[in-house]
C-alpha positions as CSV (number, residue, x, y, z in Angstrom):
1,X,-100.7,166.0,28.1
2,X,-101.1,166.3,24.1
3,X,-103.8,168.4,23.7
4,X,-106.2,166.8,21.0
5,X,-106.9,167.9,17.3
6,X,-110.5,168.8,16.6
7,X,-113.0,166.7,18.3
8,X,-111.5,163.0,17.8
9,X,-107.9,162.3,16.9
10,X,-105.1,163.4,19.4
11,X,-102.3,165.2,17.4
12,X,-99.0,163.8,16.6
13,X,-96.0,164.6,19.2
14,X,-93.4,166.8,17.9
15,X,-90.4,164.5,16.7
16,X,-86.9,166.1,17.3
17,X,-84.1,164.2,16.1
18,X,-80.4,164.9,17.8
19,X,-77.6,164.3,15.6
20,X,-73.9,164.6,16.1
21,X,-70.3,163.1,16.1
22,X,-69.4,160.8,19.2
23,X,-68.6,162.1,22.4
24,X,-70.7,165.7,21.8
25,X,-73.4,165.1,24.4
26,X,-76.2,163.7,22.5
27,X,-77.4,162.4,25.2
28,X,-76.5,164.6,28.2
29,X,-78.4,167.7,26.1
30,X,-81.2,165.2,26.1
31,X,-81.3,164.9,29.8
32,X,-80.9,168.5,30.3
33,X,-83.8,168.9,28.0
34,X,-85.8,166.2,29.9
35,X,-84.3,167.3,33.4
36,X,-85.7,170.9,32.8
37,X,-89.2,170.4,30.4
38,X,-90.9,167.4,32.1
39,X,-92.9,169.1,34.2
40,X,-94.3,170.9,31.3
41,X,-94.3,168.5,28.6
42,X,-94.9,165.0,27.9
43,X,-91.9,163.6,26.3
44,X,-90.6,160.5,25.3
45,X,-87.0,159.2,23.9
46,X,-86.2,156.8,21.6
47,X,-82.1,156.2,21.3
48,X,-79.9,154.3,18.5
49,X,-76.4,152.6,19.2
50,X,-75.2,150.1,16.9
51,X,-75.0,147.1,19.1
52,X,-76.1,148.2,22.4
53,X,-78.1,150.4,24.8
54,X,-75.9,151.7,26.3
55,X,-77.7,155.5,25.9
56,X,-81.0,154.5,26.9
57,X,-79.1,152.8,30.1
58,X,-77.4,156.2,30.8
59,X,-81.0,158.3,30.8
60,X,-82.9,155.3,32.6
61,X,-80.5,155.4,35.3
62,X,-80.5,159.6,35.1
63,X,-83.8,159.4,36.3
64,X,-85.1,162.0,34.1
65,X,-88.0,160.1,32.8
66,X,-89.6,156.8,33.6
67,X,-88.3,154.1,31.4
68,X,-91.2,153.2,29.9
69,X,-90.6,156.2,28.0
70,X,-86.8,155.5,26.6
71,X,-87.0,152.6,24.2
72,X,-83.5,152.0,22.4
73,X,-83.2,151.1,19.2
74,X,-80.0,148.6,18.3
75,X,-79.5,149.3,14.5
76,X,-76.7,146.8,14.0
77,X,-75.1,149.0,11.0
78,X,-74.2,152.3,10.3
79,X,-76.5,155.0,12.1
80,X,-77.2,156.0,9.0
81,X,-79.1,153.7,8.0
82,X,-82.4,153.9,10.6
83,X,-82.4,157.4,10.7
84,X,-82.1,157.8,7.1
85,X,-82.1,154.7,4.7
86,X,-84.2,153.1,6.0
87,X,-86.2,154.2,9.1
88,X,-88.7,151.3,10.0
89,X,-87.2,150.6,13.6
90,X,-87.5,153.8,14.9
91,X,-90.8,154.2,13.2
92,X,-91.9,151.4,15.3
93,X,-90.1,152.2,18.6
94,X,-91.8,155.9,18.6
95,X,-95.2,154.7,17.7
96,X,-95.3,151.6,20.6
97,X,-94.4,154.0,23.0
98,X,-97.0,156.6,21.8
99,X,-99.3,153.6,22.0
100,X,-97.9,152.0,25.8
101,X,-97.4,155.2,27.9
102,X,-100.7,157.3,26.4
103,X,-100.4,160.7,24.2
104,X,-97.2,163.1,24.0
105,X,-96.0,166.3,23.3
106,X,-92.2,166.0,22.3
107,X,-91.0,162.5,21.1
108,X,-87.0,163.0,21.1
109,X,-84.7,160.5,18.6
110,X,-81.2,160.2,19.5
111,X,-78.9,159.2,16.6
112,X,-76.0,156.6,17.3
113,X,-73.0,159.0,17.3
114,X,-71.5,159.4,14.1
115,X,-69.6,161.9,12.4
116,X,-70.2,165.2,10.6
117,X,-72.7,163.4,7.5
118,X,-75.1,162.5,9.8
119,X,-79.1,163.4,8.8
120,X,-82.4,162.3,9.8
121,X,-84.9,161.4,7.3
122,X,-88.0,164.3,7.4
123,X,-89.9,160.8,7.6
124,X,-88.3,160.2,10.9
125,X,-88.3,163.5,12.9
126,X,-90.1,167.0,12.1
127,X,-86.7,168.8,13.3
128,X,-83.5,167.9,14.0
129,X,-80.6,169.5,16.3
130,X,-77.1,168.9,15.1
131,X,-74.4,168.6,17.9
132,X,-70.7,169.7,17.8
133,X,-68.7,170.8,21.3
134,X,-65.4,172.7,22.0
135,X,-63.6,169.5,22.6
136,X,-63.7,168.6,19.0
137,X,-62.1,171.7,18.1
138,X,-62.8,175.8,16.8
139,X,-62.4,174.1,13.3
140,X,-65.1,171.7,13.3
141,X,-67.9,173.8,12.8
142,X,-65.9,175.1,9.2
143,X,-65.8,171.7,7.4
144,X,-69.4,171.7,7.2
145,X,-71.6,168.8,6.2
146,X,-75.3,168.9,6.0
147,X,-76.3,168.8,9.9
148,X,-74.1,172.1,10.4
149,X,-75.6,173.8,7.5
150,X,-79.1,172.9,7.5
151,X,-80.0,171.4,11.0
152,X,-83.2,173.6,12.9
153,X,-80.7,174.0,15.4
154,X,-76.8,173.7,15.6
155,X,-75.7,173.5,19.3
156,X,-72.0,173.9,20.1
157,X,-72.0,172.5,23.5
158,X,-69.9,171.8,26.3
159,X,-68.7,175.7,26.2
160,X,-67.5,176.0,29.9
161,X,-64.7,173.3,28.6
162,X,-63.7,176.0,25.8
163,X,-60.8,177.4,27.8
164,X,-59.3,174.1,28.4
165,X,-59.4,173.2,24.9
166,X,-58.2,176.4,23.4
167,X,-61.3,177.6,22.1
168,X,-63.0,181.3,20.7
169,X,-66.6,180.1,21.4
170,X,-67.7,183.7,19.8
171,X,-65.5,182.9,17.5
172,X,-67.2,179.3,16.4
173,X,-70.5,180.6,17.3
174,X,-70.2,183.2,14.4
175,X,-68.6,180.6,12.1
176,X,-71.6,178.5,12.2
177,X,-73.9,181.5,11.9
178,X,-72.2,181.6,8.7
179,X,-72.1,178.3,7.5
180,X,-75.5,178.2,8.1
181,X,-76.6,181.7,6.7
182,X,-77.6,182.9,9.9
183,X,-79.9,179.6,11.1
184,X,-79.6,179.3,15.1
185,X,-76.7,178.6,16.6
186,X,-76.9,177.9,20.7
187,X,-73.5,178.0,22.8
188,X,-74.9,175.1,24.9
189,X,-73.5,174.2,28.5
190,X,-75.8,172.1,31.0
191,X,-73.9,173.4,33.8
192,X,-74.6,177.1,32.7
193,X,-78.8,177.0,32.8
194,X,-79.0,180.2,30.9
195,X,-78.0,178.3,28.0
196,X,-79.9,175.6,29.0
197,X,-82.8,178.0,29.3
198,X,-82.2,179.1,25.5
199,X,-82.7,175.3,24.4
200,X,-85.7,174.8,26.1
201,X,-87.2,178.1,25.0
202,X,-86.2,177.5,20.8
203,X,-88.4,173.7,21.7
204,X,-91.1,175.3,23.6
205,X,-91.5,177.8,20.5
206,X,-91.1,174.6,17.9
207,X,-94.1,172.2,19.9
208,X,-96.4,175.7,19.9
209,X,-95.5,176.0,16.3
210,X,-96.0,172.0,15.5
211,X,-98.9,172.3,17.9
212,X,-100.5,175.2,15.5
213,X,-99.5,173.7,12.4
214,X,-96.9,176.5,10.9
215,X,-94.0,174.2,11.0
216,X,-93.0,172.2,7.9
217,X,-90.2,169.7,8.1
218,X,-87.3,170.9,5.8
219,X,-84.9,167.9,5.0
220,X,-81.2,168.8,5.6
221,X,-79.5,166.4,2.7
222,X,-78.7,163.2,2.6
223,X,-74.9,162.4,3.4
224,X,-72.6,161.9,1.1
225,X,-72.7,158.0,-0.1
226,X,-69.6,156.6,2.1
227,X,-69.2,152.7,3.5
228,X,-67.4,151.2,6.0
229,X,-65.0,148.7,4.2
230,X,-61.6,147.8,4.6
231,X,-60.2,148.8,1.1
232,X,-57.2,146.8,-0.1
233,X,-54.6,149.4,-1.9
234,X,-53.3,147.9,-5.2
């Protein structure tokens, strides 16, 4: 359980925002991290798709957590825009469930999958984990963006796939060591649990440090401005 701050108010939960194209995992590395930490934390989940919850349906039914404690958020636009422009839902959806299931620890915020732009506001989340995996390609991790580069964390995951897809894991491991001047990088695979192991050691030194106090969000950039609209060529 949270453990409380001086003698009256219970400290915030650490809020860890998971960022990442489609199809990287989001939410299976949030399982794993649920699967493998619940025991020791209190966590809660709070997911975004555009128009469904489809993500918060998958981790209900995983049965890593008890639902009251995976609230989706349907943001109806761009992901974008409620974990960066403007974050009011998600502000709500993490503070009714602080308030409905009791105190917490580690308050993870899934981003609707997106592409490589993809940021959470420092308002939103006190860290944020940026996802690629193998299946997107070696190359992915080279055209940057500001998740890759400034993220807490960049996880490349689904590594055990890397032969099957024709990938140097090393290889992209050490490219986004150096797209990120030497910020963590995880080779991530839930099916390996010494990797999985990693991950929940780099969160269980970020709550002790949120815990303490020495941790100061850092905000990774906002995307470049971009839109979603048919344009006519002339």
């Amino acid at each position: 359980m949270a453990a409380p701050v001086g003698d009256h108010m219970p400290r915030r939960a650490l809020r860890l925002g998971v960022a990442g194209p489609v199809g990287t995992g989001k939410s299976s590395l949030i399982a794993t991290v649920c699967r493998n930490m619940a025991a020791e934390l209190e966590i809660g989940v709070v997911t975004n798709d555009i128009y469904t919850d489809e993500d918060a349906r998958f981790l209900r039914a995983s049965g890593v957590l008890s639902a009251a404690r995976i609230r989706a958020v349907e943001t109806g636009a761009c992901p974008h825009t409620a974990i960066r422009d403007d974050i009011t839902m998600n502000l709500i959806a993490v503070e009714d469930m602080e308030r409905d299931v009791g105190p917490l620890d580690l308050v993870l915020v899934e981003s609707g999958g997106d592409n490589l732009t993809a940021t959470f506001s420092p308002g939103l989340v006190d860290a944020q984990v940026f996802v690629l995996d193998v299946a997107g390609g070696g190359d992915v991790v080279r055209k940057g963006g500001p998740g890759i580069a400034r993220a807490d964390l960049l996880a490349v995951n689904k590594v055990d796939l890397a032969p099957y897809a024709d990938v140097d894991v090393d290889r992209m491991v050490a490219e986004g060591a150096a797209a990120r001047g030497g910020a963590p990088v995880l080779a991530l695979s839930r099916h390996r649990q010494e990797t999985v192991d990693e991950l929940c050691a780099w969160i269980r030194r970020l709550a002790g440090d949120h815990a303490a106090g020495r941790h100061t969000p850092t905000d990774p950039g906002a995307p470049a401005h971009h839109h979603h609209a048919h344009v006519k060529a002339t």
